[in-house]
C-alpha positions in Angstrom: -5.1 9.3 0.6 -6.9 6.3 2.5 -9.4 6.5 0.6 -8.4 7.3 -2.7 -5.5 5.2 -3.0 -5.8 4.4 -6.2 -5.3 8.1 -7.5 -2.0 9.5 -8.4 -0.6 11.6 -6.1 -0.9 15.2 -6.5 1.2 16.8 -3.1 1.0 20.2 -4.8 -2.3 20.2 -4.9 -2.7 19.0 -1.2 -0.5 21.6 -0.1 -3.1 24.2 -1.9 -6.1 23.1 0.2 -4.2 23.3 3.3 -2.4 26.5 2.6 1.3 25.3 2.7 4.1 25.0 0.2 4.8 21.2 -0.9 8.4 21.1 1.1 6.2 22.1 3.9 3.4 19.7 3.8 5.9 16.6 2.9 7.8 17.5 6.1 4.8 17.8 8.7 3.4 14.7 7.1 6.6 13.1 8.1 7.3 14.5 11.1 3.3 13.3 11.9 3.4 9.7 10.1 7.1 8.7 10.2 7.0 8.7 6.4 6.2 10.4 3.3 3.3 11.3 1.6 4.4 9.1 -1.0 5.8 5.8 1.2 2.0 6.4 2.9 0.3 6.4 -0.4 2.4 3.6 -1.2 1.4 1.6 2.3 -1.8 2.1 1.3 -1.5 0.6 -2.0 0.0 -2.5 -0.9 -2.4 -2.8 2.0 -5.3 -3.2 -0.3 -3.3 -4.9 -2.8 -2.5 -7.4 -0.3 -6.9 -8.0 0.9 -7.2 -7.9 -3.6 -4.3 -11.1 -3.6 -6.0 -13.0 -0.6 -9.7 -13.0 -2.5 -7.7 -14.7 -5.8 -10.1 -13.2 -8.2 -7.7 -10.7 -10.0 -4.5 -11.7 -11.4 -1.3 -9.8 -10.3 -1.2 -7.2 -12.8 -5.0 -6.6 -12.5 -4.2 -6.0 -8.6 -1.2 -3.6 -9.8 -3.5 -1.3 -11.9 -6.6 -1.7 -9.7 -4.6 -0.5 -6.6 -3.3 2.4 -8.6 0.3 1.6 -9.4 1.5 2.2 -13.0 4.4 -0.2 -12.9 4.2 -3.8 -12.9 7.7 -4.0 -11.9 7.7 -1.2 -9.1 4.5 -2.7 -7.6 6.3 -5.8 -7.2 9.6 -4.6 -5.8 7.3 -2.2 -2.7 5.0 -4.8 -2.4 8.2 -7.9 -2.0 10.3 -5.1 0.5 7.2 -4.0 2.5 5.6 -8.1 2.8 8.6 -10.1 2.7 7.6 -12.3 -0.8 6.3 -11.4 -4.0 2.6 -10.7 -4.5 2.7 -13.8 -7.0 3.9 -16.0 -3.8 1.7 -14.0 -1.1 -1.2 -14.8 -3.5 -0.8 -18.7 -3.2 -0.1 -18.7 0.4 -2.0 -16.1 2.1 -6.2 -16.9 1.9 -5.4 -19.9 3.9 -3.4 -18.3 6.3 -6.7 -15.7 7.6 -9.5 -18.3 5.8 -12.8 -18.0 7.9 -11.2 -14.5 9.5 -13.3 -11.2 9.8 -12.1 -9.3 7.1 -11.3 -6.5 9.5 -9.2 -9.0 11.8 -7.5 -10.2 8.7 -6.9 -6.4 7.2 -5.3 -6.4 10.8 -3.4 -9.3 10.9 -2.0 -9.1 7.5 -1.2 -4.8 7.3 2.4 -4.0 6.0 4.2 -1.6 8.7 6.6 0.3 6.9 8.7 0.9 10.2 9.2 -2.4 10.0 9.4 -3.5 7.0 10.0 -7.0 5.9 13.4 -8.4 6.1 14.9 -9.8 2.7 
């Protein structure tokens, strides 16, 4: 799932190459990650979305399809609960915030923690 983020997610099929059910799989993942393969998948997502919106090259929606997500409007709502503002508003006022930053340090800095998500 890190790496191919931008796939839909297929937890059947993940459960098949492991050689557990789906219920089974979705609770050891939860029980290992504090979330759902879905709320990872979704981490993910916003993670890169998030590196995407500080280089300002792609608009909003282009960072909504790129990252995978195939809802304008539920991109927005994760990405506002998990960073705190909308990716319209995190766009503007992030690249200066980690300008001249390793992007490693910055991908560090900046990484959405679902366990503590962003207050409202």
């Amino acid at each position: 799932m890190d790496r191919e983020y931008a796939q839909p997610l297929n937890v059947d099929a993940l459960a098949r190459d492991v050689n557990m059910s789906a219920g089974h799989l979705s609770r050891r993942f939860k029980a290992a990650y504090g979330e759902s393969p879905y709320s990872y998948l979704m981490t993910r997502r916003i993670e890169r979305a998030m590196a995407l919106l500080r280089l300002g090259e792609l608009s909003v929606t282009e960072v909504c399809f790129a990252v995978g997500c195939q809802s304008l409007g539920t991109f927005s709502t994760r990405f506002t609960e998990l960073v705190g503002v909308s990716p319209s508003v995190y766009r503007r006022d992030a690249a200066p915030e980690v300008a001249g930053l390793p992007s490693c340090v910055a991908k560090q800095i900046t990484r959405p923690i679902r366990n503590r998500e962003a207050s409202v």
